[in-house]
C-alpha positions as CSV (number, residue, x, y, z in Angstrom):
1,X,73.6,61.0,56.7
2,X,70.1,62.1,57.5
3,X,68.0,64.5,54.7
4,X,64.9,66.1,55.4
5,X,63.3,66.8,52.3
6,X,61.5,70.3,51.7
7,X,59.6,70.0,48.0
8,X,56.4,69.5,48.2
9,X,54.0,66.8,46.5
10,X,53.0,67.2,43.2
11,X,49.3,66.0,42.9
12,X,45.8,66.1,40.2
13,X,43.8,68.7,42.1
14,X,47.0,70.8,44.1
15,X,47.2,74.4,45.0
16,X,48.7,76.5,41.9
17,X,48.6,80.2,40.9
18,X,46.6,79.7,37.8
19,X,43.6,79.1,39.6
20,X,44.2,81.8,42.5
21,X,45.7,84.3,40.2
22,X,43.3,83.4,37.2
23,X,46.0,82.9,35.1
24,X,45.9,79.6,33.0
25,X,48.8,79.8,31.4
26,X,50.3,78.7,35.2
27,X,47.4,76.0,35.7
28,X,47.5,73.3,38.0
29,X,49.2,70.3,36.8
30,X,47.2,67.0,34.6
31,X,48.8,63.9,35.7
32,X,47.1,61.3,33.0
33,X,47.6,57.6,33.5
34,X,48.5,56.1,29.9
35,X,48.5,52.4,30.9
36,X,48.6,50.4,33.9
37,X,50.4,47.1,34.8
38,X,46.8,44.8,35.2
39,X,45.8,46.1,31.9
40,X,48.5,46.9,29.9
41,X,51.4,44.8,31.3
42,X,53.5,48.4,32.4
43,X,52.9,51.3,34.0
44,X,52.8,54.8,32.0
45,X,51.5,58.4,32.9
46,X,51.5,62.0,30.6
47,X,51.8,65.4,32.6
48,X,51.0,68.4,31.6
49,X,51.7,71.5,34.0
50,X,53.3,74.9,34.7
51,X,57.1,75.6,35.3
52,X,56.0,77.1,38.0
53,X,54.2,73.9,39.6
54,X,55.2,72.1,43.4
55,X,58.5,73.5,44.6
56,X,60.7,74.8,41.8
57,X,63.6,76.4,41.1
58,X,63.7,80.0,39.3
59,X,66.4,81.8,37.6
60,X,66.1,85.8,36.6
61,X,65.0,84.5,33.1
62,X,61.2,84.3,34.4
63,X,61.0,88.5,34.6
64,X,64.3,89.7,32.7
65,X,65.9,88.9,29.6
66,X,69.3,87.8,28.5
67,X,69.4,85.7,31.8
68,X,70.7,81.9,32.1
69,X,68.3,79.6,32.3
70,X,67.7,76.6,35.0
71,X,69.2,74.2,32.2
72,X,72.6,76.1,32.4
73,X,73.1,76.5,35.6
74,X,76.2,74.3,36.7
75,X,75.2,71.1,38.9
76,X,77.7,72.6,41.6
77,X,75.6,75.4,42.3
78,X,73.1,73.2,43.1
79,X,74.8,71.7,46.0
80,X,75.8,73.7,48.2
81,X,76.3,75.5,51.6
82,X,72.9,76.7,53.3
83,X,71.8,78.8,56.2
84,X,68.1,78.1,58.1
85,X,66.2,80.9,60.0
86,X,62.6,80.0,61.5
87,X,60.8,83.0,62.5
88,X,57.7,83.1,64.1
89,X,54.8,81.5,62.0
90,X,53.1,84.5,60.0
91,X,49.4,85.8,59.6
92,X,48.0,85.4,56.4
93,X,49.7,88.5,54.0
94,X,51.9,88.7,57.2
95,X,55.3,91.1,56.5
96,X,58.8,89.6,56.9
97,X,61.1,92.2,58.5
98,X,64.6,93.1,58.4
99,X,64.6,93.3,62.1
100,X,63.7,89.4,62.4
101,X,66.1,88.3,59.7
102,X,69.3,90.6,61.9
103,X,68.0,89.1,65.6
104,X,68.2,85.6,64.2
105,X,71.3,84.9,65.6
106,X,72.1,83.1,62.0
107,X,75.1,84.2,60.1
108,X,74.4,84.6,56.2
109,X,77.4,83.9,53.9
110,X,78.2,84.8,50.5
111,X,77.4,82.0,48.3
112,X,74.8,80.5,50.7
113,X,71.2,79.6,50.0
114,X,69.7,81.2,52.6
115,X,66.7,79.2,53.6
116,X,63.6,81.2,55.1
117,X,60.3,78.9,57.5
118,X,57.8,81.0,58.5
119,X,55.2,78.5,58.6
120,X,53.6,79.0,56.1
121,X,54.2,75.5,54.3
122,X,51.4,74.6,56.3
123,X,48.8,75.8,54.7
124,X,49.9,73.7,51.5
125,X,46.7,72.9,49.3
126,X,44.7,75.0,51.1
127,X,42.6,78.1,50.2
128,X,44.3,81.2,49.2
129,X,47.7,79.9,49.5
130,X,48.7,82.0,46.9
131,X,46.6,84.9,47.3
132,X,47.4,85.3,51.2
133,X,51.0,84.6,51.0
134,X,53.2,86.4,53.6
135,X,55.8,88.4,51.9
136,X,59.1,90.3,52.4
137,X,59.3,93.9,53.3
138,X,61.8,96.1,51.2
139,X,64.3,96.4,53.7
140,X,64.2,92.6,54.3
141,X,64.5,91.9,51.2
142,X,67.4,94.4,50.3
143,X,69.1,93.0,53.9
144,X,69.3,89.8,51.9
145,X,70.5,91.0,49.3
146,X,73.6,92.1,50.9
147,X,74.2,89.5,51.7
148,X,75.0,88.0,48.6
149,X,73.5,85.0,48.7
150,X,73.4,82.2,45.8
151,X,69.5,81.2,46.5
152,X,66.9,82.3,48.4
153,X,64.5,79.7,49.9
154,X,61.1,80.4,51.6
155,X,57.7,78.0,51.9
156,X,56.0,81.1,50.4
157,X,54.7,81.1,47.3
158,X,54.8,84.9,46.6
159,X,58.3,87.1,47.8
160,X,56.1,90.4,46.6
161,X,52.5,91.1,48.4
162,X,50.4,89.2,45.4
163,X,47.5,91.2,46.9
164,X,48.8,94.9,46.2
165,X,48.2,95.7,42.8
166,X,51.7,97.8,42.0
167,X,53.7,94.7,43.6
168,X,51.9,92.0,41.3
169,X,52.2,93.8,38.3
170,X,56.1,95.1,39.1
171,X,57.3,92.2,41.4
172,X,60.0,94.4,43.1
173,X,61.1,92.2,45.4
174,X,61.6,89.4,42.8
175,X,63.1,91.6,40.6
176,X,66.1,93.0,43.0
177,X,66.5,89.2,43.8
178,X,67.3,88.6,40.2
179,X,69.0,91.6,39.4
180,X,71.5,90.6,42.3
181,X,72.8,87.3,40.1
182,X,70.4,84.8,42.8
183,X,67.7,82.6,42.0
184,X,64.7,81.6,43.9
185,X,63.7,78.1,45.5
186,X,59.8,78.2,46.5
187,X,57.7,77.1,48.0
188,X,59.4,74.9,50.5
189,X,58.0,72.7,53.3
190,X,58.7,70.5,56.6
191,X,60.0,73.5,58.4
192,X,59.0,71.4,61.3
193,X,61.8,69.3,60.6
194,X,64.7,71.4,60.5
195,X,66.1,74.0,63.2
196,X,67.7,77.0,62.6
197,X,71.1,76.7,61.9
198,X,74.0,75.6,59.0
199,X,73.4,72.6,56.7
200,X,73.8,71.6,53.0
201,X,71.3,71.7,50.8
202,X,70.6,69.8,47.8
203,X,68.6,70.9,44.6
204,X,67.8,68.8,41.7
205,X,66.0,70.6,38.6
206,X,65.1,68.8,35.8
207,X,67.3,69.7,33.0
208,X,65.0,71.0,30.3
209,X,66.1,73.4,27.7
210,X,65.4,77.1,27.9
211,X,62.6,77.7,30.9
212,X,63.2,79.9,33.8
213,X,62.0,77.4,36.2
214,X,61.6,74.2,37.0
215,X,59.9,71.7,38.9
216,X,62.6,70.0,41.5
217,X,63.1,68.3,44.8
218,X,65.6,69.3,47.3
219,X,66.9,68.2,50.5
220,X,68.8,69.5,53.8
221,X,71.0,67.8,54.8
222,X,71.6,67.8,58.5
């Protein structure tokens, strides 16, 4: 069985939206060693960060309310069918398009995680990941929605334009998302890794009562 793994690295000094959206209750994670095996005889570390740090999984509960949280969602749901489309690597802010998603020559399912690369995952830890995020048109996003698929997947950080003042504040996109009953798994990486196609996918949460999201790694599994 071969995996390629698409959760990113979780780091002291990472990319994160508290710094790019200056918003510190999302700050970059603290990861604080305790002791060390020379001097202490064992290893031990603290960690302080966001919900929303790395590549997470999200759950309506982050913008409405009387929504499950990632703690309750059933470990089958986390393992399940899912769906690859590359598209063409996108400019910075760069528009996803309902035209690309219906040429891809992919078939979406109900019930898949529908994985989206646009190559964006490259620019991991560098400047104005966040704030230069490609995003998903309306239509695009309503396309996927149609679909009726269990996740959605993208190496973007933002599914609104973070830039637009109306779409920060109102998240549409987000918000149709998990209005639909789907959660979100962002941002994603190694799209160089993995052709277009069907796989299963694998998505591992830690399970901690009550947040919205959580910090995770996943896998495709080819």
């Amino acid at each position: 069985m071969k995996m390629v793994e698409i959760s990113g690295l979780i780091e002291n000094g990472m990319w994160n939206y508290g710094d790019e959206l200056k918003e510190e209750i999302f700050a970059g994670p603290k990861i604080i060693e305790m002791a060390n095996v020379k001097k202490d005889g064992f290893s031990a570390h603290r960690i302080e960060m966001s919900i929303l740090t790395g590549t997470y999984l999200e759950t309506g509960a982050h913008i409405l309310s009387d929504v499950r949280t990632v703690d309750e969602v059933n470990i089958e749901e986390l393992f399940l069918d899912c769906v690859v489309i590359k598209l063409k690597e996108k400019e910075p802010r760069g528009h996803i398009k309902v035209e690309e998603l219906e040429n891809s020559g992919v078939e979406v399912k109900k019930g898949d995680c529908l994985v989206i690369f646009t190559g964006w995952y490259k620019m991991w830890n560098k400047k104005n990941f966040v704030l230069n995020s490609p995003h998903f048109e309306y239509s695009a996003m309503d396309w996927i929605i149609n679909k009726k698929v269990k996740i959605l997947a993208a190496d973007l950080p933002c599914y609104d334009d973070i830039q637009d003042p109306k779409d920060s504040k109102e998240l549409p996109n987000l918000r149709k998302l998990y209005l639909s009953g789907a959660m979100c798994l962002a941002p994603i990486v190694n799209g160089d890794k993995v052709e277009s196609g069907r796989y299963k996918i694998i998505i591992m949460p830690l399970k901690v009562k009550g947040l919205s999201a959580s910090p995770c790694r996943a896998a495709i599994i080819l």
